[in-house]
Every structure is written in C-alpha cells, then in structure tokens.
C-alpha beads as a LAMMPS data file, in Angstrom:
LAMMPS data file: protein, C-alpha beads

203 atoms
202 bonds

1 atom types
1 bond types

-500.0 500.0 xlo xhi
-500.0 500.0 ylo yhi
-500.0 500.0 zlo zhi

Masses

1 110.0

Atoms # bond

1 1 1 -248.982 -302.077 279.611
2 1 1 -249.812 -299.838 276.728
3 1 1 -253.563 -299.892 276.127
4 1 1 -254.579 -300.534 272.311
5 1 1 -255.381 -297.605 271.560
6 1 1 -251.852 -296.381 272.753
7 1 1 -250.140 -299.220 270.828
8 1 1 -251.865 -298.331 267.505
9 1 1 -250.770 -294.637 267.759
10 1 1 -247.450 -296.236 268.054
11 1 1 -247.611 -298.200 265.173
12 1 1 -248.723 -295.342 263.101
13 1 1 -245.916 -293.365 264.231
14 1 1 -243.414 -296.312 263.041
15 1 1 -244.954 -296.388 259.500
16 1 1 -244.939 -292.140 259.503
17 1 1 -241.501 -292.480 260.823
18 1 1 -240.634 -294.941 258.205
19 1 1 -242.394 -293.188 255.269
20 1 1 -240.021 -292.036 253.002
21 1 1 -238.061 -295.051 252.831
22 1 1 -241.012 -297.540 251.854
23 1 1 -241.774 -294.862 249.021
24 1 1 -237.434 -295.753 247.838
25 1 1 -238.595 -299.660 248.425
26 1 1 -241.682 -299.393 245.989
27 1 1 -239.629 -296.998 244.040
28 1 1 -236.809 -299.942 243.713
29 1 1 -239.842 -302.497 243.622
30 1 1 -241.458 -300.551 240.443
31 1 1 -237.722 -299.799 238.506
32 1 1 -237.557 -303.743 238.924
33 1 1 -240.765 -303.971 237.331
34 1 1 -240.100 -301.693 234.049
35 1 1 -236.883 -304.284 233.653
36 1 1 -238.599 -306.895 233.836
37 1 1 -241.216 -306.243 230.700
38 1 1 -238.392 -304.899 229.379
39 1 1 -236.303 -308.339 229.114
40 1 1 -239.129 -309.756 227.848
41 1 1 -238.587 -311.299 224.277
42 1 1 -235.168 -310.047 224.940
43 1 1 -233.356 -312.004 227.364
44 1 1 -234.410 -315.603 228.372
45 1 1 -234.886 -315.251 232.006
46 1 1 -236.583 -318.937 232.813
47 1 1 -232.988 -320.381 231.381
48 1 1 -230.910 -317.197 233.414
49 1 1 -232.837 -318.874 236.807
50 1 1 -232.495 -322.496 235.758
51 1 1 -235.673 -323.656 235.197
52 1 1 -237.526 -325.010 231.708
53 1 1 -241.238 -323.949 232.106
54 1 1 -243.014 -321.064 233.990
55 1 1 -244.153 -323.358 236.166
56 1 1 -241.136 -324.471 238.003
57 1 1 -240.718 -320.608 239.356
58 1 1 -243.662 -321.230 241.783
59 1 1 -243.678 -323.911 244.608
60 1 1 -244.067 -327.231 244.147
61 1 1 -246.728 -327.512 247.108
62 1 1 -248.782 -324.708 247.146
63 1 1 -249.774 -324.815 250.839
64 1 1 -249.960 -321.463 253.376
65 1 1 -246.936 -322.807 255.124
66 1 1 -245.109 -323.394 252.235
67 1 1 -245.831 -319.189 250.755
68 1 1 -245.165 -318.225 254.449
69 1 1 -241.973 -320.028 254.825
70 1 1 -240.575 -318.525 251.293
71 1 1 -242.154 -314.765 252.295
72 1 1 -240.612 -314.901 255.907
73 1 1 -237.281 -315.796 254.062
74 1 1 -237.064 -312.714 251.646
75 1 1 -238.543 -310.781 254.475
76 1 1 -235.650 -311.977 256.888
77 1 1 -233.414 -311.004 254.230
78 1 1 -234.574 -307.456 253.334
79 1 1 -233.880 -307.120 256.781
80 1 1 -230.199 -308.596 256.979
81 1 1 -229.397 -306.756 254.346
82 1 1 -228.657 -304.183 256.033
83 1 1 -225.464 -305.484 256.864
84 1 1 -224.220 -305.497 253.517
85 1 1 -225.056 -301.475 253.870
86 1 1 -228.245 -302.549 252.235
87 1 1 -227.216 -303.832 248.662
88 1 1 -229.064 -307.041 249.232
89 1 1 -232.032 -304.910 250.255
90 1 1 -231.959 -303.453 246.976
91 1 1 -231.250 -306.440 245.217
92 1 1 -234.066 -308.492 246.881
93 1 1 -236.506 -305.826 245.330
94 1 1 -235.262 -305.078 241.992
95 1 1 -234.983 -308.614 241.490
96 1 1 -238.522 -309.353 242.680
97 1 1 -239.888 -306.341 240.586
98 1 1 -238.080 -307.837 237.650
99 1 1 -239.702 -311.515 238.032
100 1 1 -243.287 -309.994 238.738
101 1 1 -242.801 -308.057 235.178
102 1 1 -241.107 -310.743 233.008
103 1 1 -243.657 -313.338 234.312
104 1 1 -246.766 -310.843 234.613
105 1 1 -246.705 -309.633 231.209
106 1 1 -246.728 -312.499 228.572
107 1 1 -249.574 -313.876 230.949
108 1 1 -251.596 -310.098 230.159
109 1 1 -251.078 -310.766 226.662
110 1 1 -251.769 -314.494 226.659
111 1 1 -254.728 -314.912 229.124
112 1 1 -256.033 -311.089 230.091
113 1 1 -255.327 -308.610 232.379
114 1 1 -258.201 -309.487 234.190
115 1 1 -256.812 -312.687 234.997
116 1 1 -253.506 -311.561 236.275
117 1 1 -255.033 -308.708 238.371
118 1 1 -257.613 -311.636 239.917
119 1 1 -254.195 -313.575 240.180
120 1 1 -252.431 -310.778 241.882
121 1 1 -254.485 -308.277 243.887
122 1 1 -256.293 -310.163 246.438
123 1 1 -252.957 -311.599 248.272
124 1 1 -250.422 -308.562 246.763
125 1 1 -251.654 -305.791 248.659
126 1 1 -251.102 -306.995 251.724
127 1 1 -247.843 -309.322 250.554
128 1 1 -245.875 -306.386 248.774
129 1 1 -246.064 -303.649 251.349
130 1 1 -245.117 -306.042 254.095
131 1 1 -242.072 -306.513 251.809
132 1 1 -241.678 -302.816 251.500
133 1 1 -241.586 -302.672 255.452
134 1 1 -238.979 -304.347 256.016
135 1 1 -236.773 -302.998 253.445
136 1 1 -237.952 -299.770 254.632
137 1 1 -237.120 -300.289 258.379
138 1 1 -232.821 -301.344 256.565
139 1 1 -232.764 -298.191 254.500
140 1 1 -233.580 -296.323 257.893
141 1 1 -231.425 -298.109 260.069
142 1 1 -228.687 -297.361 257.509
143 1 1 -229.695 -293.465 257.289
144 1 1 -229.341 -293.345 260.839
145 1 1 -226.285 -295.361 260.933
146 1 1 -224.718 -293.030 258.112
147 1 1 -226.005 -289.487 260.484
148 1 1 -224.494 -291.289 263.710
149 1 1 -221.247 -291.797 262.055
150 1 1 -220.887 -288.168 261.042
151 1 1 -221.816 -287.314 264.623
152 1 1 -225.322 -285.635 263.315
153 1 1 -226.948 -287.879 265.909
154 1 1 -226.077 -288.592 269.466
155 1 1 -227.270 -291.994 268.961
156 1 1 -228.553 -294.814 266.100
157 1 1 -232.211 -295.244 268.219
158 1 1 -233.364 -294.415 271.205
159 1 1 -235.825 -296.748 273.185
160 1 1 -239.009 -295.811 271.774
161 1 1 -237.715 -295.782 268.462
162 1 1 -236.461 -299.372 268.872
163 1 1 -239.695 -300.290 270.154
164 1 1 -241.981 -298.798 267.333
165 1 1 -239.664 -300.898 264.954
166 1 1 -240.456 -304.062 266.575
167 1 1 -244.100 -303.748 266.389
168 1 1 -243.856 -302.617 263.098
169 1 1 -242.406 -305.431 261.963
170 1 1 -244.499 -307.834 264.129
171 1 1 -247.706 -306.278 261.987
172 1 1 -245.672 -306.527 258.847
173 1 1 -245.037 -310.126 259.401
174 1 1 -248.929 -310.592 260.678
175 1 1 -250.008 -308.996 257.311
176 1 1 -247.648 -311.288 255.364
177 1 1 -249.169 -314.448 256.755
178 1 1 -252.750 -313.287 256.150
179 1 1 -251.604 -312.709 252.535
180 1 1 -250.148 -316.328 252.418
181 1 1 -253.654 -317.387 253.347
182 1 1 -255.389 -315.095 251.019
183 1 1 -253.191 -316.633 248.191
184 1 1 -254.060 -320.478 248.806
185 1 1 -257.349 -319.780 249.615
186 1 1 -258.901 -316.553 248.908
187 1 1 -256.597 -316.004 245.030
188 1 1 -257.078 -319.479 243.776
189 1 1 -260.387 -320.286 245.056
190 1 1 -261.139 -317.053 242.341
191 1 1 -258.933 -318.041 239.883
192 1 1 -260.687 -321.249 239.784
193 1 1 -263.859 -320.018 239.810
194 1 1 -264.183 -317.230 237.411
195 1 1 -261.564 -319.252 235.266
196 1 1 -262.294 -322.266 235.264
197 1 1 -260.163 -323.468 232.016
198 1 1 -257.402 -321.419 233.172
199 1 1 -257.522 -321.152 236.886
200 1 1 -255.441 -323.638 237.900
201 1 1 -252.196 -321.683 236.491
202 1 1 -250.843 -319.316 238.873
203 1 1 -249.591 -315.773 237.863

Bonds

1 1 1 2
2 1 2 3
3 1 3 4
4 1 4 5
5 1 5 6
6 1 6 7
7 1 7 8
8 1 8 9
9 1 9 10
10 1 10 11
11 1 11 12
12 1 12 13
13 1 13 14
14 1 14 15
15 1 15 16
16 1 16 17
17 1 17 18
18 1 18 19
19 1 19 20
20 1 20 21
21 1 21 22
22 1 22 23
23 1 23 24
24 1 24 25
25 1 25 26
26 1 26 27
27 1 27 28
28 1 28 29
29 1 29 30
30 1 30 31
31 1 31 32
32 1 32 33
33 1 33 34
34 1 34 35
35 1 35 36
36 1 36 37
37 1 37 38
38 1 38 39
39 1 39 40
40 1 40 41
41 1 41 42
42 1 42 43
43 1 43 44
44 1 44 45
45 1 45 46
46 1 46 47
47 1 47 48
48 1 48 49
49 1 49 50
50 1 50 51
51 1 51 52
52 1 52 53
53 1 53 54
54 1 54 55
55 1 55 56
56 1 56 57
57 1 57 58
58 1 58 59
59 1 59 60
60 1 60 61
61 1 61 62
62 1 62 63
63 1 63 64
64 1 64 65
65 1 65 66
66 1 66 67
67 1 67 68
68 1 68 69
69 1 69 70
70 1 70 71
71 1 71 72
72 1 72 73
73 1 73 74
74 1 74 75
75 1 75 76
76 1 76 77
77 1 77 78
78 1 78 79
79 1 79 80
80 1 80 81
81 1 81 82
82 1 82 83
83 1 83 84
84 1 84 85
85 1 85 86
86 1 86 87
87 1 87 88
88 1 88 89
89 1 89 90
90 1 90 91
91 1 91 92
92 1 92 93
93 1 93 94
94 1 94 95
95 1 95 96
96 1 96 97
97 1 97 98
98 1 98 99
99 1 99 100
100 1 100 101
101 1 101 102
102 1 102 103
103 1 103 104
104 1 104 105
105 1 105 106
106 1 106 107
107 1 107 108
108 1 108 109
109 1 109 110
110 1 110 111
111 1 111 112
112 1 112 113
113 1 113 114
114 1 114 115
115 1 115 116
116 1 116 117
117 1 117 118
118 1 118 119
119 1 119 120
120 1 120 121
121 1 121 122
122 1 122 123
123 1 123 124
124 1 124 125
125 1 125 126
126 1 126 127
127 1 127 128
128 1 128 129
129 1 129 130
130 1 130 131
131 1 131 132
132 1 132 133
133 1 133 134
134 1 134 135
135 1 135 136
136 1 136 137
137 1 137 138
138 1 138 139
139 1 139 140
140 1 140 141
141 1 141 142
142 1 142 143
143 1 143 144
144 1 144 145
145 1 145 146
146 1 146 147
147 1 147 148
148 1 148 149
149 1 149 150
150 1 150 151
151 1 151 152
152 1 152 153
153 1 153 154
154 1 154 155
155 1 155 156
156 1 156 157
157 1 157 158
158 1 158 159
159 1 159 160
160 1 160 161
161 1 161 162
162 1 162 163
163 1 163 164
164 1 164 165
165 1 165 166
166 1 166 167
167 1 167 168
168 1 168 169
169 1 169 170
170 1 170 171
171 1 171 172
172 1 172 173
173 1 173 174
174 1 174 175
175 1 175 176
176 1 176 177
177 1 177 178
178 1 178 179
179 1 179 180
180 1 180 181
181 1 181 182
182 1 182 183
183 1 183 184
184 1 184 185
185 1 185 186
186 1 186 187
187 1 187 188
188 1 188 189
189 1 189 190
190 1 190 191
191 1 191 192
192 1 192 193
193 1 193 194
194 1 194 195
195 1 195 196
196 1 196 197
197 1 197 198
198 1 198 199
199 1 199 200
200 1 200 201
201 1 201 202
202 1 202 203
C-alpha cells in the first residue's frame, strides 16, 4: 500500500495532469457568468426555469444531505457527459455560470456585495472547483479519446493514469461534501449573524 506521502504526490500529479482542462471548465464556468448579468433586465429567467420567486431556485430543505445529494448529481453528470462527447459537460457549466450571474447580481445591487461574497465564498471555493474537476477529468478523457482514435496514442489510459483519476475524484467529491457542510453551517450561521435582517435569504 502506497504510503501518504506517496498517495498525495499522486494526487498532485492528477490535478497537474488535469490542469489545462479545469482552466476550459472555469473558462466555460466564467463565459456562463458574463451571460448571466447579461440577461439580466433582459430576459426573464425565473419564468424560462418555471418558478415565480427567487426563492423557489434553492431547496426547499436546506439540510447537508439535501446540498450533497443535488452537488453529487451535477457532479455525476459533468462526468457522464462525456458520453455525449462532452456537450452536457459544457452545458452543466455554462448553465450554472449563467444562474450564479442572473441571481448574484440584482442581490449586489439590492443588498451589497458584501453580502453576496459572505453568501458565496465560504462554501464556493471548495464547491466550484470540485465542479471544475470533474468536468475537467470528461474534457480529458475526451482529448485522449479524440488522440487514440487518430492512432496518436497507443492507448486511452494506462493503469496509473486510471488510478490518479480515481483518487482525484474521490478528493473532489470529499471537498464537495465539506462545502455542503460549510454552506448549512459555516455560510448561514454568517449570513445570520452579520445580517441579521437579511440573513435568512440565501444568495
């Protein structure tokens, strides 16, 4: 058995390995993003998604298992989608990018930036690179796919390689249940505090 020492060398070889295509995920993530505060006063995005008040976009019980269960499932997805040659992938984080800026930015103007970063932060910068992980580990699995194909590899991943991608997305998913905790307890318990007329409404 690999000592700890050994495995964490490994893992930073995964995310080195995997580099350039979590910079295209936040690159996709960011575009998404720009769209979103553009739509705003422009298109009517809460009708678009089927819903009547801001509210209604977040969970109805705002427990850990509940964020956990809805970030494993666009998590699982980046993932899948690289069998649709990664269009989903993409889709999963424009789309996400688009709802963080259409929702993020009438709450800056309304309430603060303050507030939103306090809203955001704490749980998103562990929650959004996790995110960018996975998508990361589909756009490389899709490179190599594409290189195999065109016989510029002998083969899609050898052992070790297949390995490091496991346990990088074992820590990816680790990190994204932290940040589910972090965002019942850690994000609100702030919100509430330092906002106490406000807190209670969650960016």
């Amino acid at each position: 058995m690999a000592s700890p020492r050994n495995q964490l060398g490994e893992l930073r070889l995964a995310f080195y390995e995997h580099w350039p295509y979590f910079k295209l995920a936040v690159a996709l993530f960011t575009i998404g993003i720009l769209i979103g505060i553009l739509m705003v006063d422009r298109v009517d995005l809460l009708a678009i998604l089927g819903v009547e008040e801001l509210d209604e976009v977040f969970p109805e019980e705002f427990t850990t298992l509940v964020i956990l269960v809805n970030n494993s499932i666009v998590f699982i997805l980046a993932l899948v989608g690289v069998l649709s040659f990664g269009l989903l992938t993409v889709m999963i984080l424009l789309t996400n990018g688009i709802l963080v800026g259409y929702i993020a930015t009438p709450i800056a103007q309304d309430v603060g930036i303050d507030f939103l970063l306090v809203g955001l932060l704490p749980h998103g910068i562990l929650e959004l690179p996790a995110f960018f992980v996975a998508s990361a580990v589909t756009f490389r699995l899709l490179h190599r796919f594409i290189l195999r194909i065109t016989n510029r590899r002998e083969r899609l991943l050898d052992e070790g390689e297949l390995k490091r991608i496991v346990m990088l997305l074992v820590a990816a998913w680790v990190v994204l249940a932290i940040a589910a905790a972090i965002e019942v307890h850690v994000t609100v318990w702030l919100l509430e505090t330092l906002y106490p007329d406000i807190g209670s409404e969650q960016p």
